[in-house]
N, C-alpha and C positions, 0 to 999 in steps of 0.2 A: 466484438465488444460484449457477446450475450457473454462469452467466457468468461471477463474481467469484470463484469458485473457479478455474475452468479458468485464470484468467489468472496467482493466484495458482502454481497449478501448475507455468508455465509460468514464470516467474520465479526460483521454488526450484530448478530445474534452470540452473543458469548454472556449470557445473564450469570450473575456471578459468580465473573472473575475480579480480579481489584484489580483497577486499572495497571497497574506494573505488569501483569500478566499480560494483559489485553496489547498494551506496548508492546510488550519480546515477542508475541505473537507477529503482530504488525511490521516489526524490523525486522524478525526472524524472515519472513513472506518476502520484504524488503528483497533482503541480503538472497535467497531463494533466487528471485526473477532477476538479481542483478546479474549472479551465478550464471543462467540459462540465454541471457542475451547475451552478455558475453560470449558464449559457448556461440551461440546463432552467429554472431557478428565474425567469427574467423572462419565460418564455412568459407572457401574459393569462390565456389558456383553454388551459393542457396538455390536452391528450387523455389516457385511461387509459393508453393503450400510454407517453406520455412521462411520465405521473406514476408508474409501473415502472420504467422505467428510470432515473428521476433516483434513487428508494428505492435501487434496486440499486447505482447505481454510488456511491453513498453510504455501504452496505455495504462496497464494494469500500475506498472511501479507507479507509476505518475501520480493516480489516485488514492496508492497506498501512501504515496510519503505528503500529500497533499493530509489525509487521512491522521497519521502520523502526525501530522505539526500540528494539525488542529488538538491534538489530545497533548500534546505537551502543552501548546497554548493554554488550555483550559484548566490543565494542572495548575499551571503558573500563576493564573487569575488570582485575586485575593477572595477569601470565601463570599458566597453571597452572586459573584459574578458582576459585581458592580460596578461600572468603574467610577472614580470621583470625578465631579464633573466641578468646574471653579465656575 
């Protein structure tokens, strides 16, 4: 989990960039760990150490596209962040 955090970390610090960057960045990472699980997931016999890291990096997409929607979401808001309330 230290793994998929630090990366995280490491990502929330991009002081700017314009969010469209910050996005491909994000999806790019995305599409990255979808890549690598994949790859994990057709071993025959994973060993322990690769059936951990496929968990983890699994963890990791999770948080990215979690990560992900909230920055589309917020795109999408109407300026201000308001919402109207009736």
């Amino acid at each position: 989990m230290a793994d998929a955090q630090s990366s995280l970390d490491g990502m929330q610090s991009v002081e700017g960039l314009r969010p469209d960057d910050v996005l491909g960045r994000l999806m790019s990472e995305h599409h990255d760990l979808d890549e690598e699980i994949r790859r994990l997931s057709t071993l025959s016999y994973p060993s322990d150490q690769q059936q951990y890291r496929e968990h983890m990096l699994k963890k990791q997409k999770l948080a990215l596209k979690d990560r992900i929607e909230a920055l589309v979401r917020d795109r999408a808001m109407p300026s201000g962040g308001d919402l109207v309330s009736r």
